[in-house]
ZAGUDO-965444 format. One record per residue (C-alpha): residue in one letter; x negated, y negated, z. Coordinates in steps of 0.5 Angstrom, whole numbers, padded with zeros to 4 digits. Example, Ala and Ser with C-alpha at 12.3 -4.5 7.8 and 13.67 -1.06 7.14 Angstrom:
% ZAGUDO-965444
aa: a	px: -0025	py: 0009	pz: 0016
aa: s	px: -0027	py: 0002	pz: 0014
***
This chain:
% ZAGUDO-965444
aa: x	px: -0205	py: -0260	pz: 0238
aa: x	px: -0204	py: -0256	pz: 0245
aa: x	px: -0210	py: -0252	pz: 0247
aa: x	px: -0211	py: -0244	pz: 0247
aa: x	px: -0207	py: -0241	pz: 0253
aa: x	px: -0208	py: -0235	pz: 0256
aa: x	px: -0203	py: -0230	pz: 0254
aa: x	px: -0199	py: -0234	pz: 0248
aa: x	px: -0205	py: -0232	pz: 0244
aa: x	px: -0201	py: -0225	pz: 0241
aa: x	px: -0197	py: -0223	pz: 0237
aa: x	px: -0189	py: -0226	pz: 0238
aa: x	px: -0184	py: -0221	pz: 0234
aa: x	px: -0184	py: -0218	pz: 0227
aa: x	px: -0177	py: -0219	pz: 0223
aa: x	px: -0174	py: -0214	pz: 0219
aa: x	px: -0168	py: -0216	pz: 0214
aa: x	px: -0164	py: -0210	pz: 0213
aa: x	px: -0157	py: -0209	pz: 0209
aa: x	px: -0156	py: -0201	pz: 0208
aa: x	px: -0161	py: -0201	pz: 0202
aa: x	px: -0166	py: -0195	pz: 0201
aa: x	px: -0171	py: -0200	pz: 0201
aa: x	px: -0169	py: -0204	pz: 0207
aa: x	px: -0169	py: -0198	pz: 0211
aa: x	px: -0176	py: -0197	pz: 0208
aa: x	px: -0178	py: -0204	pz: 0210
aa: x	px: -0175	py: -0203	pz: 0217
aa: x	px: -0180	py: -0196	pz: 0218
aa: x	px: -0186	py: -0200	pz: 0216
aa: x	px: -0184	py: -0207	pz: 0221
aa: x	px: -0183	py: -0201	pz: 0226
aa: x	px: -0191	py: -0198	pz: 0224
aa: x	px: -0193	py: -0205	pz: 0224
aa: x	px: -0190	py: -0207	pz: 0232
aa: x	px: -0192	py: -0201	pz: 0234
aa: x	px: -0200	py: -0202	pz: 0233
aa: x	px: -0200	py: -0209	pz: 0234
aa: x	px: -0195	py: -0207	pz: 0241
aa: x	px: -0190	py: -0213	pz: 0239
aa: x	px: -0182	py: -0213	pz: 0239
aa: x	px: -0178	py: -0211	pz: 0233
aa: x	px: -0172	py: -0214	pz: 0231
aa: x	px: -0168	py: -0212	pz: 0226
aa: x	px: -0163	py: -0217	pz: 0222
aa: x	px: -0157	py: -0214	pz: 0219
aa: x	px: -0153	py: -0221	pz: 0216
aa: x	px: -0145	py: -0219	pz: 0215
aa: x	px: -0142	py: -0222	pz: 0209
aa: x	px: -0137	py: -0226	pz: 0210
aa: x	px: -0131	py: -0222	pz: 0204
aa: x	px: -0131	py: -0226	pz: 0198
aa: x	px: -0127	py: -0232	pz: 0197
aa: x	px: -0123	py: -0229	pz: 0190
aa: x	px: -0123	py: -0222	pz: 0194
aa: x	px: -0119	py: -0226	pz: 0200
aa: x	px: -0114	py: -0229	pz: 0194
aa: x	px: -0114	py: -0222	pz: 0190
aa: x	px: -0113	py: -0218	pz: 0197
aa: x	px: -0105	py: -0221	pz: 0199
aa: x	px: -0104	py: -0214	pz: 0203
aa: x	px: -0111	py: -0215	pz: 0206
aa: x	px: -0113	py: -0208	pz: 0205
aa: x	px: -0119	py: -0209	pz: 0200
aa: x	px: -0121	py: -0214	pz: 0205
aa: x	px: -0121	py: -0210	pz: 0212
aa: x	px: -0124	py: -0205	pz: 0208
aa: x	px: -0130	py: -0209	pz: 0207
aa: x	px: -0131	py: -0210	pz: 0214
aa: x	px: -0129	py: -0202	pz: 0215
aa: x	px: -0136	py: -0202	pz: 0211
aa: x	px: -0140	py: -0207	pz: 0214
aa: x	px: -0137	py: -0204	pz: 0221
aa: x	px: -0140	py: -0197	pz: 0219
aa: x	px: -0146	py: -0200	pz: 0217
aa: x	px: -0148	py: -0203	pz: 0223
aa: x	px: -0146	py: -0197	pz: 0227
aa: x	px: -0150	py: -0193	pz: 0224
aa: x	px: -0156	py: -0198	pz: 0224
aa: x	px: -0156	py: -0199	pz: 0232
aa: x	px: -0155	py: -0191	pz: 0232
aa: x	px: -0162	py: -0189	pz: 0228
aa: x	px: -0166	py: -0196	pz: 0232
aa: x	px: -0164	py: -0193	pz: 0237
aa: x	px: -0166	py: -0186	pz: 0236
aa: x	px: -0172	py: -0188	pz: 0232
aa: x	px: -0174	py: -0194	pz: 0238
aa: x	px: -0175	py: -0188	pz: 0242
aa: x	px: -0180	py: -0184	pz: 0238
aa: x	px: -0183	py: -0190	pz: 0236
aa: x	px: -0185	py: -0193	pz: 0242
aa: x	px: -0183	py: -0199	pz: 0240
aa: x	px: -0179	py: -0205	pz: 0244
aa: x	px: -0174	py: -0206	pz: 0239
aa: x	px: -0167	py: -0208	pz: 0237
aa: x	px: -0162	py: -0210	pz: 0232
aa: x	px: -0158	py: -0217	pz: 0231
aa: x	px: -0154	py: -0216	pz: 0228
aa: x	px: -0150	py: -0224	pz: 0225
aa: x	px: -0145	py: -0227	pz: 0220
aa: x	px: -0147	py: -0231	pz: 0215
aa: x	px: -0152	py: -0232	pz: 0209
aa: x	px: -0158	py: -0226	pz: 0209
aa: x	px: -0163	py: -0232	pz: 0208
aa: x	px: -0160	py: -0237	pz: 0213
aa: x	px: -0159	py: -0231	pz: 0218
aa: x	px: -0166	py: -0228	pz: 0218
aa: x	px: -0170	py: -0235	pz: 0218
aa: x	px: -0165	py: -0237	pz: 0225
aa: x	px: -0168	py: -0230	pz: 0228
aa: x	px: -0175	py: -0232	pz: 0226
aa: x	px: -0174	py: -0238	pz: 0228
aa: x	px: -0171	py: -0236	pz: 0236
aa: x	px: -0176	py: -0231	pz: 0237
aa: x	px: -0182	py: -0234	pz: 0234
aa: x	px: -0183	py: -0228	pz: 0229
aa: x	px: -0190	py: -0227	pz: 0226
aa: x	px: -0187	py: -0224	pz: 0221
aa: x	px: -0181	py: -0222	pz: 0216
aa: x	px: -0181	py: -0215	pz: 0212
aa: x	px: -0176	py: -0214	pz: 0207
aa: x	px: -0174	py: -0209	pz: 0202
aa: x	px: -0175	py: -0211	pz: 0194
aa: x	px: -0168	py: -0213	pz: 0191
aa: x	px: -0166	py: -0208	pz: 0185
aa: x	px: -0161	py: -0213	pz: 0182
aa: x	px: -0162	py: -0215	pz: 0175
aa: x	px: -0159	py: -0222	pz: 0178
aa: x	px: -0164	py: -0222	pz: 0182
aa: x	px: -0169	py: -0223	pz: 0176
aa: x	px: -0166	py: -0229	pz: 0175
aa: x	px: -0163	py: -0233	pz: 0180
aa: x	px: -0169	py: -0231	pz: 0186
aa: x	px: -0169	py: -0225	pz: 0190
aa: x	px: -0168	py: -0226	pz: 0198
aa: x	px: -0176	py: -0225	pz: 0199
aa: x	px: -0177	py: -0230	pz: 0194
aa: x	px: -0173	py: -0235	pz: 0198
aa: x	px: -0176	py: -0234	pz: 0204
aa: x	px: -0182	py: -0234	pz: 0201
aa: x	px: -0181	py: -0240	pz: 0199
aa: x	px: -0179	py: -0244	pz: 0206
aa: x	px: -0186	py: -0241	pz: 0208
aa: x	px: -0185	py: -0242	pz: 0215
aa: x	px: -0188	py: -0233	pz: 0216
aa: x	px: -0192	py: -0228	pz: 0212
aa: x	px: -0186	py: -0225	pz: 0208
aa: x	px: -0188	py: -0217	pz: 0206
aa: x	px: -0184	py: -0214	pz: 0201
aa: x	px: -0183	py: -0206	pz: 0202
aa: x	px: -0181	py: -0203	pz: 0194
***
């Protein structure tokens, strides 16, 4: 194990997973409060969904499937727009990343990348959740990062 180094001691980054939800956003709010007190960076993760394999067969003019990625196109506009907006009036070093792939694999390769000291996300409304595990129960399960879950 390395010895203490001064300037390495302090927080990294705080990551915020967010998808649109009204919980996400809630969860973003809180990480932005919790980077401006502790004069950390935050970074918020947008994960894009790649269209569905029965969507891509069921869609032969592709138009279901443009208009997810319409969707997801417009989520992501408005996301940068309001990090923007609100990184101003937070005083917070803040940007949004924003990657193709699976939501848990997306948000532990960020935390991974920027040494993140922690992972905020909103709670899962979905019944399905209930049983096959929430996004904050699995990445509570890698137990790389203190996971806080904003309701």
């Amino acid at each position: 194990m390395s010895g203490f180094e001064f300037g390495t001691d302090g927080p990294h980054a705080i990551i915020a997973g967010v998808d649109g939800s009204q919980t996400s956003l809630r969860a973003a709010a809180y990480a932005a409060g919790l980077a401006r007190r502790q004069h950390t960076r935050l970074v918020v993760v947008y994960a894009r969904g790649a269209p569905g394999a029965l969507l891509t067969l069921a869609d032969p003019t592709g138009l279901a499937t443009r208009a997810e990625l319409d969707t997801q196109d417009q989520i992501e506009a408005q996301l940068r727009a309001e990090l923007d907006r609100q990184a101003r009036v937070w005083g917070v070093d803040a940007r949004l990343e924003a990657r193709q792939g699976d939501p848990l694999t997306v948000l532990s390769e960020v935390a991974d990348e920027v040494r993140a000291d922690a992972v905020i996300v909103g709670s899962s409304r979905s019944v399905g959740h209930r049983i096959a595990g929430s996004l904050a129960v699995r990445l509570v399960r890698c137990g790389r990062w203190p996971v806080t879950v904003v309701p």
